[in-house]
C-alpha positions as CSV (number, residue, x, y, z in Angstrom):
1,X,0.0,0.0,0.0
2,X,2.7,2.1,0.8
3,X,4.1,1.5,-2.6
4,X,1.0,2.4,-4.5
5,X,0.5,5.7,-2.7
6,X,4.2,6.8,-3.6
7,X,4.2,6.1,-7.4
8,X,0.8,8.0,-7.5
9,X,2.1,10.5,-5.4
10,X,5.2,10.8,-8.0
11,X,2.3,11.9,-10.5
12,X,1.8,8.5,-12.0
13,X,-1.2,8.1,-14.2
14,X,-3.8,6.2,-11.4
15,X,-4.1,3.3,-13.7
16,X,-0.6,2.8,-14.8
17,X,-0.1,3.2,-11.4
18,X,-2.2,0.3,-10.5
19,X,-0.7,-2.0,-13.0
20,X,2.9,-0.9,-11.8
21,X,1.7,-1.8,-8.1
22,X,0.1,-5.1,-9.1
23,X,3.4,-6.3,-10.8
24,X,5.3,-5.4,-7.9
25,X,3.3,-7.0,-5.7
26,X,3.7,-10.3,-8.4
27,X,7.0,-10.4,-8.4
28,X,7.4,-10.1,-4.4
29,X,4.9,-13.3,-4.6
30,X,6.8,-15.1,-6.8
31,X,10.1,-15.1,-4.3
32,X,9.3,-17.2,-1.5
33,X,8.5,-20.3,-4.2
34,X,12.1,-19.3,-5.8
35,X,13.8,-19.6,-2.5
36,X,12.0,-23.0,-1.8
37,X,13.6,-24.2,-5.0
38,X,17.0,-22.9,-4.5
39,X,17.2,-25.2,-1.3
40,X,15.4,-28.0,-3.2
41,X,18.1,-27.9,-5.7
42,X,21.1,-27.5,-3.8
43,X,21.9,-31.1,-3.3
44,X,20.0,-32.3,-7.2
45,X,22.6,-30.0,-8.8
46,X,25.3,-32.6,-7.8
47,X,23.6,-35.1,-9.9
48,X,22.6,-33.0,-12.9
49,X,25.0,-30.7,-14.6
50,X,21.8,-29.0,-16.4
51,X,20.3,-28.2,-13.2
52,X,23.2,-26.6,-11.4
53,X,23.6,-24.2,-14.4
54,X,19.4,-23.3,-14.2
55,X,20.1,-22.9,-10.3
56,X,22.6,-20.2,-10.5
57,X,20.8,-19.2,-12.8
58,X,17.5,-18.8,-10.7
59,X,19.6,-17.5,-7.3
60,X,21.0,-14.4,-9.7
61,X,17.7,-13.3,-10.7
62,X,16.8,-14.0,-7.5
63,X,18.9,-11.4,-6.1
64,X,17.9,-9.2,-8.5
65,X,14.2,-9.3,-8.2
66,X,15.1,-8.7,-4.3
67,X,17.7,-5.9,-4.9
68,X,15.0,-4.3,-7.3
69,X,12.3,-4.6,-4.4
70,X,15.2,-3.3,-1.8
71,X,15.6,-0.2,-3.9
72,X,12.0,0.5,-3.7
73,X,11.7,0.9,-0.8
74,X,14.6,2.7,-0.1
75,X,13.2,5.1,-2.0
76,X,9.7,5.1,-0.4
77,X,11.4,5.7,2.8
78,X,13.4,8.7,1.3
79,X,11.0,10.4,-0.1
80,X,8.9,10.1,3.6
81,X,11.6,11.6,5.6
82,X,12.3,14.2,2.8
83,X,8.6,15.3,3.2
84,X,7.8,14.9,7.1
85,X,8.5,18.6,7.5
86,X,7.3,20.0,4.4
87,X,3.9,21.1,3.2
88,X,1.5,19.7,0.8
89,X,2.8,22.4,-2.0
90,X,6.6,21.4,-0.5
91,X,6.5,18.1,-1.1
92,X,4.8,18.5,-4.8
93,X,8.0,20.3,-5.4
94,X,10.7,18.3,-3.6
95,X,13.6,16.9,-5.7
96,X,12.4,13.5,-4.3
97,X,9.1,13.5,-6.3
98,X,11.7,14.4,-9.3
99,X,13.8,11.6,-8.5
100,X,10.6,9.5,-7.7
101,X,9.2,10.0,-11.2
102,X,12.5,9.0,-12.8
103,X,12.8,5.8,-11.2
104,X,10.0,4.8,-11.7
105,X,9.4,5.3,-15.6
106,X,13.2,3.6,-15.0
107,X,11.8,0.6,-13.0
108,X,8.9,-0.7,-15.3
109,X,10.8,-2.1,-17.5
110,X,12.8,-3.8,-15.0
111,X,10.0,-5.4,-13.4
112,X,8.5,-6.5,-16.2
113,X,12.0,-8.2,-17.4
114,X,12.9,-9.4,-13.9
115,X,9.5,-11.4,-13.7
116,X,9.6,-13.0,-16.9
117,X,13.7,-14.4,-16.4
118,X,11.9,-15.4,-12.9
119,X,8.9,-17.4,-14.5
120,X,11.2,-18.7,-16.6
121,X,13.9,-20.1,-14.9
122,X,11.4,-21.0,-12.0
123,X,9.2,-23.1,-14.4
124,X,12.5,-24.9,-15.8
125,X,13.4,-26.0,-12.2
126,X,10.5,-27.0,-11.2
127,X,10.2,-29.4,-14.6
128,X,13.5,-30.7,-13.8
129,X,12.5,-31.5,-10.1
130,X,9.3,-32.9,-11.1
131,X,11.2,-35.4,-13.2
132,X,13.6,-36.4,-10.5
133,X,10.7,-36.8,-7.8
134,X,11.9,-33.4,-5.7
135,X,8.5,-31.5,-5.6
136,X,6.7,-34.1,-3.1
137,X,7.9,-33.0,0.0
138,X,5.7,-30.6,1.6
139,X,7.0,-27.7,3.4
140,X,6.3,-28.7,7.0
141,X,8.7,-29.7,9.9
142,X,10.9,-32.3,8.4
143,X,13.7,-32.7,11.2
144,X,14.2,-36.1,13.3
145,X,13.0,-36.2,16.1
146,X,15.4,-36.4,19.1
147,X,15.2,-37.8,22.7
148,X,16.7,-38.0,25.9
149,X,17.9,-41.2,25.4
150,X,21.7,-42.5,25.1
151,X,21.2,-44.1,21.6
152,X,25.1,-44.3,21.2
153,X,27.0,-47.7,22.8
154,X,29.6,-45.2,23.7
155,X,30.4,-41.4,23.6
156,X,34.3,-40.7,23.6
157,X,35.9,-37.6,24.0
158,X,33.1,-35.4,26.1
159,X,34.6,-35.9,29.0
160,X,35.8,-32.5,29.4
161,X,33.0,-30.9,27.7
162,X,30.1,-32.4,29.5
163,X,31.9,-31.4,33.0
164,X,32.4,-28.2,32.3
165,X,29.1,-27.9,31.4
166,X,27.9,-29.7,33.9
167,X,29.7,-26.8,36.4
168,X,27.9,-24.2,34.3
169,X,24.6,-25.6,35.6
170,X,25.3,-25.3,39.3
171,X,26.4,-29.1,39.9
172,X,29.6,-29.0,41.5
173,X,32.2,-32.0,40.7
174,X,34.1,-33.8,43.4
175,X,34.0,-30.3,45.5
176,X,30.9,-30.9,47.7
177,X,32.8,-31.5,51.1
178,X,34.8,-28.2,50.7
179,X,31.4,-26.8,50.0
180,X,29.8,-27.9,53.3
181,X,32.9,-26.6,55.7
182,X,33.1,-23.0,53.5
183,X,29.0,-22.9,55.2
184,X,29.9,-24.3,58.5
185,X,32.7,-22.3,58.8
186,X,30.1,-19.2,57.8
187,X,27.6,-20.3,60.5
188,X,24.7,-21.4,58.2
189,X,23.3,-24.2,59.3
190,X,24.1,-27.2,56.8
191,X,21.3,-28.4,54.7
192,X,22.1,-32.4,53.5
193,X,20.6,-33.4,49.9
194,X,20.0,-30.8,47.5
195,X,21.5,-27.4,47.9
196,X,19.1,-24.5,48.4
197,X,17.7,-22.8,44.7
198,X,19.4,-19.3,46.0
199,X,23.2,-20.9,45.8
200,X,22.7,-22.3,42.0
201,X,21.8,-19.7,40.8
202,X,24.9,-18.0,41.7
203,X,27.0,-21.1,40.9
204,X,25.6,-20.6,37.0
205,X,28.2,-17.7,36.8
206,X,31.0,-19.0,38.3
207,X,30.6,-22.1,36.1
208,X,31.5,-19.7,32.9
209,X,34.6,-19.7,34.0
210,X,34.7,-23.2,34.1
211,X,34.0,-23.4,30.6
212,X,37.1,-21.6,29.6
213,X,39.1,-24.3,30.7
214,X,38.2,-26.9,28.7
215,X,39.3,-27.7,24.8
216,X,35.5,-25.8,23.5
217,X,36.4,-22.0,23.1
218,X,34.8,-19.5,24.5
219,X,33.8,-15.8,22.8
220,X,35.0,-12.6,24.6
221,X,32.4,-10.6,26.0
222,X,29.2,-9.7,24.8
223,X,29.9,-8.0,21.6
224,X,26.9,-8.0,19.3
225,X,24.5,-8.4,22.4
226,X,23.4,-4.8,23.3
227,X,20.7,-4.4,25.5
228,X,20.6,-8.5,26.0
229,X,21.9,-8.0,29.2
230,X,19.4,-5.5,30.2
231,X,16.8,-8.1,28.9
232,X,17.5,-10.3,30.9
233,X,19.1,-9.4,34.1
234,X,15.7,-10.1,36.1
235,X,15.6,-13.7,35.0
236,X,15.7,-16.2,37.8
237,X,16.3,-19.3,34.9
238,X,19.3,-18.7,33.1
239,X,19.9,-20.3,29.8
240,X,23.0,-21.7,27.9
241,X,23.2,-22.7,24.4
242,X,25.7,-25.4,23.3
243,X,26.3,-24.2,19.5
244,X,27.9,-26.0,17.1
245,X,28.3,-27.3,13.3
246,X,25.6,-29.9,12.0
247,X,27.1,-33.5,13.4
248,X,29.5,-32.2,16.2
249,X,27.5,-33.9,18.8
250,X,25.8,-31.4,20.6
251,X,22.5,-33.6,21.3
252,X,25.0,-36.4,22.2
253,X,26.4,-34.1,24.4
254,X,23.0,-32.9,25.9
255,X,21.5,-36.7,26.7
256,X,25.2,-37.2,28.5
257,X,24.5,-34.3,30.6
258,X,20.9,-34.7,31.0
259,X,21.2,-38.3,32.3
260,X,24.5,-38.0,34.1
261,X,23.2,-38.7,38.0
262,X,24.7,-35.6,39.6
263,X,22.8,-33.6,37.2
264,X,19.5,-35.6,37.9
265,X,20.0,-35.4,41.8
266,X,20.7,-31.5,41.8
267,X,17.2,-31.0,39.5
268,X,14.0,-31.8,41.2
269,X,12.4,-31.9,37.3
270,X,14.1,-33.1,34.2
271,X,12.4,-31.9,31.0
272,X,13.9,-32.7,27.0
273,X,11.5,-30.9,24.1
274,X,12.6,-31.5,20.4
275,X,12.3,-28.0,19.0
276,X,13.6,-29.0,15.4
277,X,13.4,-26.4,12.5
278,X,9.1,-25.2,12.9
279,X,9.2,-23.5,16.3
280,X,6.1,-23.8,17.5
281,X,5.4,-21.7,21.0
282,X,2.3,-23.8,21.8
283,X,3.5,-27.2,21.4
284,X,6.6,-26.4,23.1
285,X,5.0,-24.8,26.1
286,X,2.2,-27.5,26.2
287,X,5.5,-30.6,26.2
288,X,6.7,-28.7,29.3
289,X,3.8,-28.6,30.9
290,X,3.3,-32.4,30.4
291,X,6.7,-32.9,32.1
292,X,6.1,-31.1,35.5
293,X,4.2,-32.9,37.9
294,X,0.2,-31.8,38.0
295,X,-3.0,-32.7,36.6
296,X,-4.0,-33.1,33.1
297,X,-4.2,-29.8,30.9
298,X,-7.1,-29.7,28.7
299,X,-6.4,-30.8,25.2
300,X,-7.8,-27.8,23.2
301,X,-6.1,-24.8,25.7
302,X,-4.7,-22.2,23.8
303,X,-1.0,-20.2,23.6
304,X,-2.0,-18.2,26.0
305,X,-4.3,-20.7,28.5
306,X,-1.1,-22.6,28.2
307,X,0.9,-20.2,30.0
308,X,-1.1,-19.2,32.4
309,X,-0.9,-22.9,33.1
310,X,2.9,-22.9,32.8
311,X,3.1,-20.3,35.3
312,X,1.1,-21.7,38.1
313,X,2.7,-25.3,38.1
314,X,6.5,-23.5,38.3
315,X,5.2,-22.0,41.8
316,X,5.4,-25.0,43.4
317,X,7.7,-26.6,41.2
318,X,11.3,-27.5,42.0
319,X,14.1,-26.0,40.8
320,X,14.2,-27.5,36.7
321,X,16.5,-28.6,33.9
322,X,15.0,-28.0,30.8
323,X,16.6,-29.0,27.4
324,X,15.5,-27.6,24.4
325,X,17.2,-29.4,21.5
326,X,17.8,-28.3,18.3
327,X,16.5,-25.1,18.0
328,X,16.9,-23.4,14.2
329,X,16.9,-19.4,13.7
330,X,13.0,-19.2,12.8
331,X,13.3,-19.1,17.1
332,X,14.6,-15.6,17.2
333,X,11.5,-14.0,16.5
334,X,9.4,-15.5,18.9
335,X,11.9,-16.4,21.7
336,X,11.3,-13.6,24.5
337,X,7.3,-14.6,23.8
338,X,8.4,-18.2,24.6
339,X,10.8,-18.0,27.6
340,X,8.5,-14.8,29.2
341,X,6.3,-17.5,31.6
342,X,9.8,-19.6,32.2
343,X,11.6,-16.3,33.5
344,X,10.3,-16.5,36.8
345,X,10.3,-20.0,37.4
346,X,12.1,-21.7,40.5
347,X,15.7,-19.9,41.2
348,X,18.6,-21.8,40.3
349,X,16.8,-23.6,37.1
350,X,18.5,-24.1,34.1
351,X,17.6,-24.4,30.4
352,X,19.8,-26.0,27.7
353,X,19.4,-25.2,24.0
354,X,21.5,-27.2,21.1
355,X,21.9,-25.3,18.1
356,X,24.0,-24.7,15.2
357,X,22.8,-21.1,14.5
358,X,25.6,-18.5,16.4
359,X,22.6,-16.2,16.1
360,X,20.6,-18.1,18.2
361,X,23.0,-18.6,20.7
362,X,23.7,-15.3,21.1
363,X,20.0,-14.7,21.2
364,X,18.7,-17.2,24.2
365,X,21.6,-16.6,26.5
366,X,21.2,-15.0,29.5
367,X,23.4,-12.2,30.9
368,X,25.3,-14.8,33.4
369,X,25.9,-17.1,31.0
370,X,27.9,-17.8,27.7
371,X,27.8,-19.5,24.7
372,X,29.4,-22.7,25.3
373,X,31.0,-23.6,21.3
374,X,31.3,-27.6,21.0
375,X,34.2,-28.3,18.1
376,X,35.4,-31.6,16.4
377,X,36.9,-34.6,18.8
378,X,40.4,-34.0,19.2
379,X,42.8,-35.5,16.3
380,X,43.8,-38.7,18.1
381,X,40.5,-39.5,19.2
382,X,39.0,-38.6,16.1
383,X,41.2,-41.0,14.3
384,X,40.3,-43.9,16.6
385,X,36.9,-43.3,16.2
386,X,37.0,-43.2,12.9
387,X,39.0,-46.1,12.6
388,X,35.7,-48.3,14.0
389,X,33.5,-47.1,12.0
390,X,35.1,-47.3,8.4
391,X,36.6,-50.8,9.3
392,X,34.2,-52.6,11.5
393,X,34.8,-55.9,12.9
394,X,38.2,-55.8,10.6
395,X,41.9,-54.8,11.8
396,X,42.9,-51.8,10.6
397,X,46.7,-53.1,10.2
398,X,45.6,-55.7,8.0
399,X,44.7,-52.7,5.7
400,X,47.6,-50.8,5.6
401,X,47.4,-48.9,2.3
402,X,43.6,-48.2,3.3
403,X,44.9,-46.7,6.7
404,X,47.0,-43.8,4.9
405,X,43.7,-43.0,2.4
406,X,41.3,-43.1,6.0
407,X,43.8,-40.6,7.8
408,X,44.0,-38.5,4.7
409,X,40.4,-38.5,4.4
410,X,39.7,-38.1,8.6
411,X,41.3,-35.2,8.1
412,X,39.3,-32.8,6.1
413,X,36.0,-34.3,8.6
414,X,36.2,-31.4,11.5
415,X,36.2,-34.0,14.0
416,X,32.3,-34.7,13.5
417,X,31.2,-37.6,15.0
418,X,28.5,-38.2,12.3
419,X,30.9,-37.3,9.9
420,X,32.9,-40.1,10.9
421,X,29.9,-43.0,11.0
422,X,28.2,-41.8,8.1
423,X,31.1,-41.8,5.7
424,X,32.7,-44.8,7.7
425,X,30.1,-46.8,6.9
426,X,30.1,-45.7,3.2
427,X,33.8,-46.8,3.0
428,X,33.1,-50.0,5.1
429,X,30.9,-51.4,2.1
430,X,34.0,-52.0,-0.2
431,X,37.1,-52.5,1.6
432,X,39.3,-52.3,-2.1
433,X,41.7,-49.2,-2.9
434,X,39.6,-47.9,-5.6
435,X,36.7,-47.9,-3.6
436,X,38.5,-45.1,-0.9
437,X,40.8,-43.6,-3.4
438,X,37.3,-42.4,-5.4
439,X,35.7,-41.0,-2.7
440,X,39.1,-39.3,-1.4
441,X,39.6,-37.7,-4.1
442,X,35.6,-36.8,-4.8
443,X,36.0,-32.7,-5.9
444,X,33.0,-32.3,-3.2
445,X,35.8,-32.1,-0.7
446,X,36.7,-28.8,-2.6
447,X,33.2,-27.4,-1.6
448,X,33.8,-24.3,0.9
449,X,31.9,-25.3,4.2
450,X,30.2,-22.8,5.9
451,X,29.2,-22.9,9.5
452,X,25.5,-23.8,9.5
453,X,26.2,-26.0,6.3
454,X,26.7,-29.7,6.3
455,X,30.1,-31.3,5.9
456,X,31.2,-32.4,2.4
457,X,31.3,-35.6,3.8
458,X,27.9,-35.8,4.6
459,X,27.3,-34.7,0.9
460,X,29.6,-37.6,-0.4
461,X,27.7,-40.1,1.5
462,X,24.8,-39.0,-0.6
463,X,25.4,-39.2,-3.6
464,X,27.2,-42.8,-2.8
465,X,23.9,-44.5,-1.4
466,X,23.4,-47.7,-3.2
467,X,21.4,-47.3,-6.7
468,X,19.0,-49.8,-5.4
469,X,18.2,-46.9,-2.7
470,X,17.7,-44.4,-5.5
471,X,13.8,-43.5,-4.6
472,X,14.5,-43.0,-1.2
473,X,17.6,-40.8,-2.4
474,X,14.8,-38.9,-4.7
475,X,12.4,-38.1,-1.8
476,X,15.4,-37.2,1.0
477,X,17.3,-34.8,-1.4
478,X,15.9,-31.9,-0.6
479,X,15.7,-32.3,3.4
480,X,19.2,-33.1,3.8
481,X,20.9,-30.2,4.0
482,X,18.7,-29.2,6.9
483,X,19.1,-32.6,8.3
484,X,23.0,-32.8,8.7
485,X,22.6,-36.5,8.9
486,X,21.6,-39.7,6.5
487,X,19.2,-41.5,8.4
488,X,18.7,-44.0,6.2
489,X,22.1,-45.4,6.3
490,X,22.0,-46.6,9.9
């Protein structure tokens, strides 16, 4: 609306003006569907030279369509804080209504151009995707699933991680007898069991400090968090974020914590939520609810019944450890509408979010806490693990030329441990030379990797899923850059 009113304000004829409006409004229609395909491509173009050429094709005009809308509005806003001050008669003869006219006798053309490459190479894409059996997935939440459960025989090399974090909830390690004498020694009278909710909640600051010890790093102060700390400062549950690249084990990493018995006897109530990639307030809220003690909330209560609810059961719930796993940027928006009931819940409770968005992290963290970054296994223990899982029940020095290819390959994998089982197992299927040598020297590997991307060797494990698996490969294409993993493989 804003639109229309300028280019008739400029002067524009009312029904060319209308027309110009309408195909503006077309072409900012038309973008959301473009950048669905663009991620429903991403991982085809590897199989289809054809396709990778349409999609850059499709992202340039892309960007164009969105600078050309950008530039609209930039000059909207001008031309309103030109004219704020100026009189009817002022603004008819500001040099923004000259410069409004020439841009848009200027931008017709574009539009009209810009929409048709769109249609275009939008239409192309979509025939391509039909073909290969891409367009079926429907746009809903299409993330696993995750639990509290150790699904893993074994976790190796959290060790450090897990106590540290561990320490940053207000569970102290191996220090509880020079605990008790520091509050003997004070006078207080000595409380056996739990410790009192007033004391963890100071202990969740001290733990940061913990945290800088171990192997994850830490970030320096709270640059890029203005006004977060005045957010919130009043918070009696403070939050930390484990943030990581897709497959570095931060879920692992949570269930360790979250059923390591220190942490269970310091929390009165242990609650895990999958957020995955749809946030949804109300389902979230409703799952915690379930998970403190209380009678049965009516099925059809709504976001804000919910609350309300949430609220009351905290006052006479103990102190909490909450794990909210896997939570993706669409979060941001709605977070501080989310955690406002949770802010004033029990002092000394804690909540846990996974992610691999820095964003987000920096978002949900609470003024006393930090970020806690979760990187790669350390080389050596890397290279063990990955040892298991790319040779099995078989002796690595029986394969001695395959143990020089595996270390060269290990290498480039972060230290992921999902990067290590799922392309393990894809070298485990064919223990011959050729069969590692191909996929070591894959150009995949040459693919810059970003922080919220996959690893390469996530994509290579892919594209090598057996040809009898090819319909499954067809209908899991498009969800697996969001995924990080190939389920299908285990």
């Amino acid at each position: 609306m804003e639109a229309l009113q300028w280019i008739l304000s400029a002067g524009t004829n009312f029904l060319e003006g209308i027309q110009l409006s309408n195909d503006l409004v077309h072409l900012q229609a038309t973008l959301p569907k473009a950048r669905m395909l663009i991620c429903r491509s991403e991982w085809a173009k590897f199989k289809d030279k054809q396709l990778a050429k349409l999609l850059s094709h499709l992202k340039d005009t892309t960007y164009d369509a969105e600078d050309l809308l950008r530039q609209l509005d930039d000059q909207v806003l001008r031309q309103r804080i030109e004219d704020a001050d100026r009189s009817r008669a002022g603004q008819l003869l500001s040099s923004s209504l000259n410069l409004a006219k020439t841009y848009i006798r200027g931008s017709k053309a574009r539009i009209k151009e810009t929409q048709e490459k769109l249609d275009k190479v939008v239409a192309e894409i979509e025939g391509m995707l039909n073909l290969m059996g891409l367009m079926s997935v429907e746009p809903s939440q299409i993330m696993p699933e995750t639990s509290s459960i150790i699904s893993a025989p074994e976790v190796v090399g959290r060790d450090g991680e897990r106590n540290a974090l561990i320490e940053m909830l207000g569970v102290m390690i191996g220090r509880e007898a020079q605990r008790d004498q520091v509050i003997e020694l004070l006078g207080v009278p000595l409380s056996r069991g739990r410790r009192s909710a007033g004391s963890n909640g100071k202990r969740a600051t001290a733990g940061s400090g913990v945290a800088s010890t171990s192997r994850a790093k830490q970030p320096k102060g709270n640059n890029g968090r203005a006004g977060h700390a005045e957010i919130n400062c009043k918070s009696n549950v403070s939050v930390i974020p484990i943030v990581g690249i897709g497959g570095v084990g931060k879920t692992t990493l949570a269930r360790y914590i979250y059923n390591d018995p220190r942490v269970k006897n310091h929390f009165g109530v242990m609650i895990w939520v999958c957020v995955s990639d749809f946030f949804d307030k109300k389902r979230i809220t409703k799952e915690i609810i379930e998970s403190i003690p209380g009678e049965e909330i009516n099925p059809s209560y709504c976001l804000n019944a919910l609350q309300i609810e949430l609220m009351e059961r905290l006052k006479m719930c103990p102190k909490f450890l909450l794990v909210l796993d896997d939570v993706w940027p669409n979060a941001n928006a709605d977070w501080e509408a989310f955690y406002a009931p949770l802010r004033r819940g029990p002092e000394g409770s804690m909540i846990l979010v996974t992610t691999r968005c820095p964003v987000v992290a920096t978002r949900v963290t609470t003024s006393n806490c930090e970020p806690f970054h979760l990187e790669g296994l350390p080389t050596d223990v890397f290279w063990d693990f990955f040892k298991k899982c790319a040779f099995g029940r078989n002796d690595p020095e029986s394969y001695p030329h395959l143990q020089d290819i595996g270390r060269s390959i290990s290498t480039r994998l972060c230290g992921s441990p999902l990067a290590a089982k799922t392309l393990g197992r894809l070298l485990s299927m064919r223990l011959t030379e050729q069969h590692w040598r191909t996929i070591q020297k894959s150009e995949l590997w040459e693919l810059r990797h970003e922080e919220n991307e996959i690893l390469p060797a996530l994509q290579l494990s892919y594209l090598y899923l057996p040809e009898e698996r090819d319909l499954l490969r067809q209908r899991g294409a498009c969800v697996l850059k969001m995924w990080g993993l190939v389920t299908w493989m285990n």
